[in-house]
PDB file of N, CA, C and O in Angstrom:
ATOM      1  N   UNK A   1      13.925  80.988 -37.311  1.00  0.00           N
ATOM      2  CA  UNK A   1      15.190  81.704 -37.225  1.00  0.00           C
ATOM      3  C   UNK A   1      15.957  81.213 -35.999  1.00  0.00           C
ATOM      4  O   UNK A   1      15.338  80.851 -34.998  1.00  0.00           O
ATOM      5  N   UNK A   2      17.137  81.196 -36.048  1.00  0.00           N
ATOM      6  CA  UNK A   2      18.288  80.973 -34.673  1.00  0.00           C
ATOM      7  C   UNK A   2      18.272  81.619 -34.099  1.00  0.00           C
ATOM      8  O   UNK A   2      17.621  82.641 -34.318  1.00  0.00           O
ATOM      9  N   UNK A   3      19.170  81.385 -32.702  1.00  0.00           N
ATOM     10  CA  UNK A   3      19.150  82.335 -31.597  1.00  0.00           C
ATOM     11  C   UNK A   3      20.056  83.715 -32.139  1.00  0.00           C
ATOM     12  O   UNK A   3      19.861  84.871 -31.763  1.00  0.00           O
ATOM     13  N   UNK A   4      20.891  83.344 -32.931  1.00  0.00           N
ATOM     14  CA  UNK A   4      21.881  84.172 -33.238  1.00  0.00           C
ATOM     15  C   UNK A   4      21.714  85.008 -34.769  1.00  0.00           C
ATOM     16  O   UNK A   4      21.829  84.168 -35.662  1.00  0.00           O
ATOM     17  N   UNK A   5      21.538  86.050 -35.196  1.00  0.00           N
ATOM     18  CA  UNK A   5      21.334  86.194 -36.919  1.00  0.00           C
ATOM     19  C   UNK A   5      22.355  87.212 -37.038  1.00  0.00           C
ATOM     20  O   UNK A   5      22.525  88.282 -36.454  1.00  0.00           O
ATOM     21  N   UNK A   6      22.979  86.614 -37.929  1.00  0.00           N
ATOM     22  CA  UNK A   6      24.327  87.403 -38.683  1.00  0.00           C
ATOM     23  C   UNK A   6      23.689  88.254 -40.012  1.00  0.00           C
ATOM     24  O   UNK A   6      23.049  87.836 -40.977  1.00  0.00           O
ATOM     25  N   UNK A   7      23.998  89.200 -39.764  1.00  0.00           N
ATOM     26  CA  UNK A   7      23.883  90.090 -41.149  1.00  0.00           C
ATOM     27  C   UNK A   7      25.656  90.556 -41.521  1.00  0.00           C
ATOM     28  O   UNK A   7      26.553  91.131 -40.905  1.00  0.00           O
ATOM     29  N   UNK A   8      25.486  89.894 -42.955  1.00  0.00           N
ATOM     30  CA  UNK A   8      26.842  90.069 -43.619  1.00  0.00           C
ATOM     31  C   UNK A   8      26.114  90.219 -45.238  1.00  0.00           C
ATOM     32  O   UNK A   8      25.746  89.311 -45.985  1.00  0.00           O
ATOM     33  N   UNK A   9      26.079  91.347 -45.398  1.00  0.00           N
ATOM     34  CA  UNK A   9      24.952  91.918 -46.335  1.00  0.00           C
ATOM     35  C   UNK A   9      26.416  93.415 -46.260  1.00  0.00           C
ATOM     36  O   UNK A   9      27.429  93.581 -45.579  1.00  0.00           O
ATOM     37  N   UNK A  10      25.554  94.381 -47.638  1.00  0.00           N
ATOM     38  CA  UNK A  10      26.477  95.688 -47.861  1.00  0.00           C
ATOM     39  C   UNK A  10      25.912  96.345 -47.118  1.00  0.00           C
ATOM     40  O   UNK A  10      24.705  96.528 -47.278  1.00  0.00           O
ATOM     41  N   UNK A  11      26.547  96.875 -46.136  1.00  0.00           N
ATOM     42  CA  UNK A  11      26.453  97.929 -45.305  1.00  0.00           C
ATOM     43  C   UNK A  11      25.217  99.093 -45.584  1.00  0.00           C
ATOM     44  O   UNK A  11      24.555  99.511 -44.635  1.00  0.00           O
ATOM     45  N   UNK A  12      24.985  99.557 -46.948  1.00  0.00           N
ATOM     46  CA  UNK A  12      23.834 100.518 -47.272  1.00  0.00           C
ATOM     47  C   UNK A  12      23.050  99.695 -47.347  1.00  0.00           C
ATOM     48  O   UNK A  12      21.998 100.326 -47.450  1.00  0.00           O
ATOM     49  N   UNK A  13      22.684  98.072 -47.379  1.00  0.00           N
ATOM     50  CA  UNK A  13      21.303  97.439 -47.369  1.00  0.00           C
ATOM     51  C   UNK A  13      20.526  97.165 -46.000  1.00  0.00           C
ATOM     52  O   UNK A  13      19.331  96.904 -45.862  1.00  0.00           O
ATOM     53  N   UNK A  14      21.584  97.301 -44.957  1.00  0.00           N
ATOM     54  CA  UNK A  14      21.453  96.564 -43.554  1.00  0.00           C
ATOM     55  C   UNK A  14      20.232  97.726 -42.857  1.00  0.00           C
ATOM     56  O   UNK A  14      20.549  97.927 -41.685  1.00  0.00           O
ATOM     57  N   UNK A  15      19.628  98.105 -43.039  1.00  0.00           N
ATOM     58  CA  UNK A  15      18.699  99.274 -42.116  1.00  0.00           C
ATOM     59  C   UNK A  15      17.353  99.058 -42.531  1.00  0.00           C
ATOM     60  O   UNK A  15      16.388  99.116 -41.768  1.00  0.00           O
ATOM     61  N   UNK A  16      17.280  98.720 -44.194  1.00  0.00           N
ATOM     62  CA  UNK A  16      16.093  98.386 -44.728  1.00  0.00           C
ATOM     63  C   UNK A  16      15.737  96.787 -44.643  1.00  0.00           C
ATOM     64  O   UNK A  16      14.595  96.345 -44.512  1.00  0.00           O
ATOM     65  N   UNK A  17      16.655  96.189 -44.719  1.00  0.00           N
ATOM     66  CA  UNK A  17      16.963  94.450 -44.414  1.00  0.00           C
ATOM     67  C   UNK A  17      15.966  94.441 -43.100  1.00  0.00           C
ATOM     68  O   UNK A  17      14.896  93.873 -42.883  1.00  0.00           O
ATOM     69  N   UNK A  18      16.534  95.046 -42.565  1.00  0.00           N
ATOM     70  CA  UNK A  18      15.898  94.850 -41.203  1.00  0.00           C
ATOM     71  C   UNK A  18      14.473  95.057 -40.625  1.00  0.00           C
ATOM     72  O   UNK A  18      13.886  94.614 -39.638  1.00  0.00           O
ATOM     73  N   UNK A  19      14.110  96.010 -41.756  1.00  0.00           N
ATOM     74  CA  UNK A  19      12.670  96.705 -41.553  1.00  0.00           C
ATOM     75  C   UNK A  19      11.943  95.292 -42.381  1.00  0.00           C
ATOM     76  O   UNK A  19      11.040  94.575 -41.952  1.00  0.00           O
ATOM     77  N   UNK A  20      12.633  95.194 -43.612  1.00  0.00           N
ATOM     78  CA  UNK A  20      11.725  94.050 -44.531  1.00  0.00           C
ATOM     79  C   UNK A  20      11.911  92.941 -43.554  1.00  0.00           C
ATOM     80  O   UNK A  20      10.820  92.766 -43.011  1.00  0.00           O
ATOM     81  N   UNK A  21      12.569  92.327 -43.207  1.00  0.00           N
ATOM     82  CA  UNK A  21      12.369  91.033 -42.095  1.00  0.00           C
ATOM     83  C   UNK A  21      11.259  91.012 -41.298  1.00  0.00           C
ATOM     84  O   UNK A  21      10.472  90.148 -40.910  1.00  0.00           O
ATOM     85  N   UNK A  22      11.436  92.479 -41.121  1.00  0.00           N
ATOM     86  CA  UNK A  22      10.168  92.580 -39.916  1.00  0.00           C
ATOM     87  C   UNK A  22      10.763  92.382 -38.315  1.00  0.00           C
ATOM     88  O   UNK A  22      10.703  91.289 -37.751  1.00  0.00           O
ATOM     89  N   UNK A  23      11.287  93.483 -37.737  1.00  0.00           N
ATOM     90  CA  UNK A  23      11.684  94.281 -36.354  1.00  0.00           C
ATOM     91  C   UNK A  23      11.233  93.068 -35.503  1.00  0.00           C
ATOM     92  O   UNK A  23      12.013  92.566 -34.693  1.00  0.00           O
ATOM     93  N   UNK A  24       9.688  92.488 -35.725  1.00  0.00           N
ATOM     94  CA  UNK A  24       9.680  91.521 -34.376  1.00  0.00           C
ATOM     95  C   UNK A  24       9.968  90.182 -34.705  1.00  0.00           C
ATOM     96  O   UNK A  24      10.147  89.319 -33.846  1.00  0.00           O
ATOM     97  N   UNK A  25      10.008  90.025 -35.650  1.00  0.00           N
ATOM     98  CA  UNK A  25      10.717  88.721 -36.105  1.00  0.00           C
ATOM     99  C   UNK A  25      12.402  88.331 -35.576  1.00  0.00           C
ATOM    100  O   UNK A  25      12.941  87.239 -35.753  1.00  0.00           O
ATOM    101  N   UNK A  26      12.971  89.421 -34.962  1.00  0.00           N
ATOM    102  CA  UNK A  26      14.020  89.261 -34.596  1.00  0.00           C
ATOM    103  C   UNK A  26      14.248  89.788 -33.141  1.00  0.00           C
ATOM    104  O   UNK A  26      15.299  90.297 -32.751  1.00  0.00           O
ATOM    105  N   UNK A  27      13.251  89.619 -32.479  1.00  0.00           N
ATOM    106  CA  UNK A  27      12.605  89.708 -30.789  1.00  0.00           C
ATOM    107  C   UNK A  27      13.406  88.484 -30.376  1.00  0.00           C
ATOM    108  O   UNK A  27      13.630  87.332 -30.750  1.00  0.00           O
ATOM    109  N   UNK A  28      13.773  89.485 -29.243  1.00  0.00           N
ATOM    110  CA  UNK A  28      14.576  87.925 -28.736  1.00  0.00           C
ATOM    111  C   UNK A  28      16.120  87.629 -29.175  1.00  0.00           C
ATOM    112  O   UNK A  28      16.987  87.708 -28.304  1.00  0.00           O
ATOM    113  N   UNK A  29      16.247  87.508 -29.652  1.00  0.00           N
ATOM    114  CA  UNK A  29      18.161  87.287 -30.548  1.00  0.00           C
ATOM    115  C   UNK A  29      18.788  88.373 -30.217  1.00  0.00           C
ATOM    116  O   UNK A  29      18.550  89.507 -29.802  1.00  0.00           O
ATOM    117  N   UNK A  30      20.127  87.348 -30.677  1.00  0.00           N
ATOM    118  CA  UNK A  30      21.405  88.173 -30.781  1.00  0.00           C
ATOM    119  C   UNK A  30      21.411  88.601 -32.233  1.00  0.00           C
ATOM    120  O   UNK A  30      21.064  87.860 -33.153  1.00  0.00           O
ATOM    121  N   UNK A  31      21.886  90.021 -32.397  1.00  0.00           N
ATOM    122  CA  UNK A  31      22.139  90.082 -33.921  1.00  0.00           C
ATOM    123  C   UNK A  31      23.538  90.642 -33.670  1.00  0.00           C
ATOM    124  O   UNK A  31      23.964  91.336 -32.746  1.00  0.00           O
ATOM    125  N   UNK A  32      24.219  90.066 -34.918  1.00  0.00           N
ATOM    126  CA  UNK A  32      25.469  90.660 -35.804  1.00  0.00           C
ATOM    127  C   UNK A  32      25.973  91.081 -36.574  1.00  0.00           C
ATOM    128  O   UNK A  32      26.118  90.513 -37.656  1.00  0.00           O
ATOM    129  N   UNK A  33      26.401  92.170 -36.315  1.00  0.00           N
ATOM    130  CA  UNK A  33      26.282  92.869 -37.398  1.00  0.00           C
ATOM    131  C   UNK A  33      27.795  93.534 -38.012  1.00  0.00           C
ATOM    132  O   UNK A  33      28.483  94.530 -37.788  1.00  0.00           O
ATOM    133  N   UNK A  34      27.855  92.064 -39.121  1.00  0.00           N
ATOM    134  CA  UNK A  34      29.197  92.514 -39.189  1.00  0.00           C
ATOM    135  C   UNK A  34      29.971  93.100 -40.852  1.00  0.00           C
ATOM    136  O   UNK A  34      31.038  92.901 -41.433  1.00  0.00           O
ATOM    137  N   UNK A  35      28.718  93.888 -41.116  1.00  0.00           N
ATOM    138  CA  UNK A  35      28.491  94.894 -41.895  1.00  0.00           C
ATOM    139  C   UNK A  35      29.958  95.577 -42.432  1.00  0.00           C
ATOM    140  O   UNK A  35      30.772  95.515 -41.511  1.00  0.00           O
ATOM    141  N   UNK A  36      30.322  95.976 -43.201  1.00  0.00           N
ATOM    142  CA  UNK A  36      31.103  97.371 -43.395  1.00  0.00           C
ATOM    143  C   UNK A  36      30.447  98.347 -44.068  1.00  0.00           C
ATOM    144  O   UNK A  36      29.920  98.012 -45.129  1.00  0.00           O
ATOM    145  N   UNK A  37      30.314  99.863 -43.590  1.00  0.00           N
ATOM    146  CA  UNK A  37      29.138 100.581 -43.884  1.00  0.00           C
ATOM    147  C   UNK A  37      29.905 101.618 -45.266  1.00  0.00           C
ATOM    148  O   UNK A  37      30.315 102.771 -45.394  1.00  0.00           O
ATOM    149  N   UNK A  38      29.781 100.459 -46.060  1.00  0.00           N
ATOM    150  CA  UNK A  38      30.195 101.100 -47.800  1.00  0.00           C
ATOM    151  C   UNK A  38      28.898 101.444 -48.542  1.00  0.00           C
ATOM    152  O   UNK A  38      27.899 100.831 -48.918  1.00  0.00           O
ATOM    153  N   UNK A  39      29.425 102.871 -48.589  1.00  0.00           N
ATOM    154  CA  UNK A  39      28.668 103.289 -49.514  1.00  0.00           C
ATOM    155  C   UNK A  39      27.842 102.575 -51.144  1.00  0.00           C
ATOM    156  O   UNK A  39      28.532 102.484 -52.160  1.00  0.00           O
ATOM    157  N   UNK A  40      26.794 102.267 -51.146  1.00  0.00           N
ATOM    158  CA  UNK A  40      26.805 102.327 -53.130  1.00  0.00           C
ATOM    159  C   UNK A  40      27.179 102.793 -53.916  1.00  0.00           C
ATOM    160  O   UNK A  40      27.034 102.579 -55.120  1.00  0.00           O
ATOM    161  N   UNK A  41      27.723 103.509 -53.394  1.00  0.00           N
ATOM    162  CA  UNK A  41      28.617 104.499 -54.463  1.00  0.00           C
ATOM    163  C   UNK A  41      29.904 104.032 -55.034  1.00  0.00           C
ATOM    164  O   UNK A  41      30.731 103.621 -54.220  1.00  0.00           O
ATOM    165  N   UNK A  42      30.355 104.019 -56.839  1.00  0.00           N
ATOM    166  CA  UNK A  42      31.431 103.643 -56.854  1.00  0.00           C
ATOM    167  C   UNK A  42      32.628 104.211 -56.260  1.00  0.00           C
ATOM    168  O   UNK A  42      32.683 105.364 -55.832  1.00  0.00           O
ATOM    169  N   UNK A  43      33.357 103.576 -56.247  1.00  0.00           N
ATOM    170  CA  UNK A  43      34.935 104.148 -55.754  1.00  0.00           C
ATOM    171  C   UNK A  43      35.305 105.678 -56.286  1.00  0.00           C
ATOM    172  O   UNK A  43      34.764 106.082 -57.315  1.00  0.00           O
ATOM    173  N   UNK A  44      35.967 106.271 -55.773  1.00  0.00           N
ATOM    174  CA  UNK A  44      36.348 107.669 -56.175  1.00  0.00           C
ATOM    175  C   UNK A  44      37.907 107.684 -56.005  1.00  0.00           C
ATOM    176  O   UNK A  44      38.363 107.776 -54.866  1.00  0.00           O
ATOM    177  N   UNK A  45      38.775 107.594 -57.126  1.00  0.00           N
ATOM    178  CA  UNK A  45      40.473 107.818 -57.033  1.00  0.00           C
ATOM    179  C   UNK A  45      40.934 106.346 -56.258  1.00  0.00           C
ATOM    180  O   UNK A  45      42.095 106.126 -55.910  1.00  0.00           O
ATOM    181  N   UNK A  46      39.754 105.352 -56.052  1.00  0.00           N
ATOM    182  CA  UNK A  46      40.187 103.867 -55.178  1.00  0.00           C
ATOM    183  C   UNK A  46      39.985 104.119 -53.911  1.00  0.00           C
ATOM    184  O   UNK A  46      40.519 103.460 -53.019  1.00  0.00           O
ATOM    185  N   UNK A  47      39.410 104.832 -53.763  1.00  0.00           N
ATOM    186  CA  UNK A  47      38.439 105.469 -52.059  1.00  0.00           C
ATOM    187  C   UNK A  47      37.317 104.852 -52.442  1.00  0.00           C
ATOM    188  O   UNK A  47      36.802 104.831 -53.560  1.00  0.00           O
ATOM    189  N   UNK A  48      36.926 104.290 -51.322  1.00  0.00           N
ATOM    190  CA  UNK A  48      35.268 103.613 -51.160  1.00  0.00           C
ATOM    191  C   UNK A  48      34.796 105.013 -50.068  1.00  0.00           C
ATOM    192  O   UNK A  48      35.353 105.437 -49.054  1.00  0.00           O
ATOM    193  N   UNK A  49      33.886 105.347 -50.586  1.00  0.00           N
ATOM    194  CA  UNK A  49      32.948 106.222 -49.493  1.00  0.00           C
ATOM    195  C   UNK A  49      31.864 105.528 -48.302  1.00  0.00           C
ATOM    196  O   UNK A  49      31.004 104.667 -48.487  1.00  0.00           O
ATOM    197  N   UNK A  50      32.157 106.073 -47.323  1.00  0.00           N
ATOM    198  CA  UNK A  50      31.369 105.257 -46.393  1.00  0.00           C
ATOM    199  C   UNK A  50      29.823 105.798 -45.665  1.00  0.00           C
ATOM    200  O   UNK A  50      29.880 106.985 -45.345  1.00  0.00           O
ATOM    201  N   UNK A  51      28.574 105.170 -45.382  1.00  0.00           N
ATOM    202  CA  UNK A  51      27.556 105.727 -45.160  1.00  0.00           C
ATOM    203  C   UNK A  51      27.541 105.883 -43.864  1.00  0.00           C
ATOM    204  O   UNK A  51      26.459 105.585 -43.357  1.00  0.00           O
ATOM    205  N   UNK A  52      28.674 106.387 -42.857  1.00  0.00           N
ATOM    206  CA  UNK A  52      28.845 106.360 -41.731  1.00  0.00           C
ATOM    207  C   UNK A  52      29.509 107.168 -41.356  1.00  0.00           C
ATOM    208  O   UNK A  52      30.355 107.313 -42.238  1.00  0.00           O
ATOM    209  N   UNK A  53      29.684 107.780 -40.643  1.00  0.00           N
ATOM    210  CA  UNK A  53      30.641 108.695 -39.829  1.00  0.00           C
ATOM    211  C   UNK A  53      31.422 108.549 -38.278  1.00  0.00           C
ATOM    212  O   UNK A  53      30.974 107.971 -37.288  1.00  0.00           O
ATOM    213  N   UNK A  54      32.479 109.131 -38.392  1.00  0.00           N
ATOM    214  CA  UNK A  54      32.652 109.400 -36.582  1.00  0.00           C
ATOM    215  C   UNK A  54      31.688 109.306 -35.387  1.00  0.00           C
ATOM    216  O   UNK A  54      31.660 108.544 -34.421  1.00  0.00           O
ATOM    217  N   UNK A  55      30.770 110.514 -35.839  1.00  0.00           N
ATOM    218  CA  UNK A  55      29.404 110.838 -35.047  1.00  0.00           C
ATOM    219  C   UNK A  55      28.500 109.741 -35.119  1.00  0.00           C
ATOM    220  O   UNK A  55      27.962 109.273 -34.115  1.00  0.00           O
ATOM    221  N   UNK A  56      28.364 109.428 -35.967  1.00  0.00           N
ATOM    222  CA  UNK A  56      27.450 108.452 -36.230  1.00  0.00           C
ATOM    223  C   UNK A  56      27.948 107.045 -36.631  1.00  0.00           C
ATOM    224  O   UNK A  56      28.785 107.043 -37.534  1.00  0.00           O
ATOM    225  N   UNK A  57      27.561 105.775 -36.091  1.00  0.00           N
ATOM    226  CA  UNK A  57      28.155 104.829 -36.591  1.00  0.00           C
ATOM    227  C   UNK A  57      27.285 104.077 -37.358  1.00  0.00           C
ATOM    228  O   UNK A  57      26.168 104.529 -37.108  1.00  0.00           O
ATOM    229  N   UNK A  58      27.166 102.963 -38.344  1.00  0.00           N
ATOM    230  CA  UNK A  58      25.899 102.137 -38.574  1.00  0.00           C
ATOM    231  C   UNK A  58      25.330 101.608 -37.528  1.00  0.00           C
ATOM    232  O   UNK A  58      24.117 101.643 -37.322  1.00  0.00           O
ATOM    233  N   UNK A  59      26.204 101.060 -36.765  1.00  0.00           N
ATOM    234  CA  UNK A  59      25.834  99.701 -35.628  1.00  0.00           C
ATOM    235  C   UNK A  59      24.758 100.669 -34.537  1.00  0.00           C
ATOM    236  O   UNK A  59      23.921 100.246 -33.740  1.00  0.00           O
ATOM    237  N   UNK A  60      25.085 101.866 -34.804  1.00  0.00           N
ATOM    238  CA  UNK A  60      24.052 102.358 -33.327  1.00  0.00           C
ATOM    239  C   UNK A  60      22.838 102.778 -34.030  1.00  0.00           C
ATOM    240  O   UNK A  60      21.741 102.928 -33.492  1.00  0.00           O
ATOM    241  N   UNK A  61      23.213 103.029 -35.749  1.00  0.00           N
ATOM    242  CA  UNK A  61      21.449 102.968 -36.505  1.00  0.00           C
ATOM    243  C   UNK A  61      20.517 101.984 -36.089  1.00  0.00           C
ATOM    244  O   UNK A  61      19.362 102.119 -35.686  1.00  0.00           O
ATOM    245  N   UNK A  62      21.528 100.512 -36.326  1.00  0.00           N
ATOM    246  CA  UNK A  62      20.785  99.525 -35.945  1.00  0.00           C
ATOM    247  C   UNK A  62      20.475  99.096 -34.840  1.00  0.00           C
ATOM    248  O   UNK A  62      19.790  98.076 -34.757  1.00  0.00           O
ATOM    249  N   UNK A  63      20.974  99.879 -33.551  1.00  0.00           N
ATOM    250  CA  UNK A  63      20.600  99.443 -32.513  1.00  0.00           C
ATOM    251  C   UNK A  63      19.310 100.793 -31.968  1.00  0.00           C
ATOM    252  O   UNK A  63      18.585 100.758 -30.974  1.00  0.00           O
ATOM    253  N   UNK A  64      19.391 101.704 -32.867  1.00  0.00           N
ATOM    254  CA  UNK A  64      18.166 102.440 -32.344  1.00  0.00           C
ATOM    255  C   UNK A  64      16.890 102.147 -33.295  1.00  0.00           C
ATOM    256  O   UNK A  64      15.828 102.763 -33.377  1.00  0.00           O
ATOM    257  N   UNK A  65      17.319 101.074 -33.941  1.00  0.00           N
ATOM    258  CA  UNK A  65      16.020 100.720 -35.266  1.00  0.00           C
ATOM    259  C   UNK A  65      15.519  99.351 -34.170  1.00  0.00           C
ATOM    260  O   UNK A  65      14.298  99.202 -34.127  1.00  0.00           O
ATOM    261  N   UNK A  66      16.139  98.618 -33.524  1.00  0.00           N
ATOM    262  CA  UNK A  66      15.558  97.796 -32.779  1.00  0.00           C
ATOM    263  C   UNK A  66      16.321  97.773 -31.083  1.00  0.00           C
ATOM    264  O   UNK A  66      16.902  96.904 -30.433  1.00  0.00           O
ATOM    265  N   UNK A  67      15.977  99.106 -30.853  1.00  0.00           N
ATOM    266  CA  UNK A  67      16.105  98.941 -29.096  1.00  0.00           C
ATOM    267  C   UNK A  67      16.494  97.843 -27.709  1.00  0.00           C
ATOM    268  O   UNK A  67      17.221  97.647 -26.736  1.00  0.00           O
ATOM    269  N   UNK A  68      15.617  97.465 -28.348  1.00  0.00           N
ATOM    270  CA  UNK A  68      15.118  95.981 -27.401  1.00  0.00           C
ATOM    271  C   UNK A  68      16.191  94.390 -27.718  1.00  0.00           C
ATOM    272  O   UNK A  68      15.944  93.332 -27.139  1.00  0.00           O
ATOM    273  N   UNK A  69      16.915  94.493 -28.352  1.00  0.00           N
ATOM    274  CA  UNK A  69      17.496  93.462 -28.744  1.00  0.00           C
ATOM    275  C   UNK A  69      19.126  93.822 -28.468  1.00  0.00           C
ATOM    276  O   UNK A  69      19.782  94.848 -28.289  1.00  0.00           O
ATOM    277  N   UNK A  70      19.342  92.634 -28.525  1.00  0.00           N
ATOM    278  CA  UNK A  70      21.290  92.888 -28.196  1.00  0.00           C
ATOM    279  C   UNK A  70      21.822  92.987 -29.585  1.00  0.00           C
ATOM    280  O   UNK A  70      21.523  92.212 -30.494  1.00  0.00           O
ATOM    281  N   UNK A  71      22.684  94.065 -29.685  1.00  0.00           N
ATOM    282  CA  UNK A  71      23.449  94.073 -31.038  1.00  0.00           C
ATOM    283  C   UNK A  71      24.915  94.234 -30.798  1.00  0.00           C
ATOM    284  O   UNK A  71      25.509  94.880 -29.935  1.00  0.00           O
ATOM    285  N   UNK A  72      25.324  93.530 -31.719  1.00  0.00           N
ATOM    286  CA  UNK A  72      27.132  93.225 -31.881  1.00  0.00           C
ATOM    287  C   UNK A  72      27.363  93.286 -32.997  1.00  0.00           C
ATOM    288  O   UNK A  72      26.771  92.914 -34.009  1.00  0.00           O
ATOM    289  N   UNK A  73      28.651  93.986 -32.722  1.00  0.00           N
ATOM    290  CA  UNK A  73      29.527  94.987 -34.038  1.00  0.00           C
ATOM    291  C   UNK A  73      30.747  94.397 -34.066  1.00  0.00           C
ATOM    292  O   UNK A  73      31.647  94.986 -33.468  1.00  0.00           O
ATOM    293  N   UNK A  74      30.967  93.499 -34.550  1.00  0.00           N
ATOM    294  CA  UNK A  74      32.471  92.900 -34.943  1.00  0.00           C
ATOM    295  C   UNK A  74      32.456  92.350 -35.839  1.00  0.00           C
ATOM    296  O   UNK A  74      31.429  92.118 -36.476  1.00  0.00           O
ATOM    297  N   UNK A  75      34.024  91.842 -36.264  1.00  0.00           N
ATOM    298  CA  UNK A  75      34.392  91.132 -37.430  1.00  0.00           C
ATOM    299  C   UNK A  75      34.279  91.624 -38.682  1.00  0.00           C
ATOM    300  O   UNK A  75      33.863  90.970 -39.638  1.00  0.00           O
ATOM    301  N   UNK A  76      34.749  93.119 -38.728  1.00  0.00           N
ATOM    302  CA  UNK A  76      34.800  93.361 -39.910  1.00  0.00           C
ATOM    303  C   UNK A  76      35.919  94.532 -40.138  1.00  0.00           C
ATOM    304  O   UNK A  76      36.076  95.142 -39.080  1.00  0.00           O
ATOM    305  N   UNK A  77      36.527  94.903 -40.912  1.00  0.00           N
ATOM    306  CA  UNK A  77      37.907  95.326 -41.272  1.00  0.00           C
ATOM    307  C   UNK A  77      37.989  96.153 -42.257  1.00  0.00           C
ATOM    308  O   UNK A  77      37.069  95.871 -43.024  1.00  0.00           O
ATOM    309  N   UNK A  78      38.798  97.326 -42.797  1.00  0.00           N
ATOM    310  CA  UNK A  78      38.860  97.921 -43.772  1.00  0.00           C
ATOM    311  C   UNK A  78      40.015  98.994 -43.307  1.00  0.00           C
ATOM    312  O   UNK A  78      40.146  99.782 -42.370  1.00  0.00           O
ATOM    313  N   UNK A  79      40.808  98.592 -44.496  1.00  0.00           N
ATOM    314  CA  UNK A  79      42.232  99.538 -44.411  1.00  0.00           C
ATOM    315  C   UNK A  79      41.583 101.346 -44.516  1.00  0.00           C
ATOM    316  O   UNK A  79      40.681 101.817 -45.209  1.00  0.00           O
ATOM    317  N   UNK A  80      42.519 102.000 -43.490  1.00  0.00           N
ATOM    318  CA  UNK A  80      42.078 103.286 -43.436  1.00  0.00           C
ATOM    319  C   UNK A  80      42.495 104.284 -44.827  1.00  0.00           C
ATOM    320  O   UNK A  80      42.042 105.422 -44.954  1.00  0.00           O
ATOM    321  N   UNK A  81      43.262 103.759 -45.645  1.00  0.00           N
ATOM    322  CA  UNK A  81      43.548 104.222 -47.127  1.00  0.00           C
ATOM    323  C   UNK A  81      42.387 103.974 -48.045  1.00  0.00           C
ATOM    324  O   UNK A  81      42.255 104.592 -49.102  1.00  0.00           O
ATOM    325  N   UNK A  82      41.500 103.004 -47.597  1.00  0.00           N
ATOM    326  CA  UNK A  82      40.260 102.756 -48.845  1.00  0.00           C
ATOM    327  C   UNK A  82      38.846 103.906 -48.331  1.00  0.00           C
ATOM    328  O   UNK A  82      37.796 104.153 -48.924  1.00  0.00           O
ATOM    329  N   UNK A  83      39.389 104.431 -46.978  1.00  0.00           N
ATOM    330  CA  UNK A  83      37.918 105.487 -46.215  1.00  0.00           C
ATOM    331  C   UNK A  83      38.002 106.571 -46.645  1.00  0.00           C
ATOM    332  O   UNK A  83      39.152 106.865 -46.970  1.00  0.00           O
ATOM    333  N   UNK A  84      37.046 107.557 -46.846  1.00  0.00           N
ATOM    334  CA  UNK A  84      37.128 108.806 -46.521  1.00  0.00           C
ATOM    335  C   UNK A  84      35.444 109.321 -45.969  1.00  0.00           C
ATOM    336  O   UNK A  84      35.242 110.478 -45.600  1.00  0.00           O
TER     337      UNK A  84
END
């Protein structure tokens, strides 16, 4: 693996991705995580539902699923008309 691992995967896969890789397999690196945290769920009225909240963001799931590692949350976008 590189110094750097991008996860650009659906947002509801990125928590288990990470467990199946295997947590120390990614000791050491930068990860990115430039996810948008969409629901599996289909659209509702052309609303995507999101597995994330205010309170809660994905990026800090994944940074309390692997502590020890640097995680970065950019590069990713979504008009505030497609959230709820």
């Amino acid at each position: 693996m590189g110094e750097i691992i991008i996860f650009s995967i659906p947002g509801f896969a990125l928590l288990e991705t990470i467990k199946d890789i295997g947590i120390k397999k990614l000791e050491g690196k930068t990860v990115w995580d430039i996810t948008n945290a969409f629901s599996s769920d289909a659209p509702v009225n052309g609303v995507i539902k999101l597995i994330s909240s205010s309170e809660e963001f994905l990026s800090e799931n994944v940074q309390k699923l692997i502590p020890l590692y640097h995680v970065v949350k950019a590069m990713n976008t979504i008009e505030v008309h497609l959230m709820y």
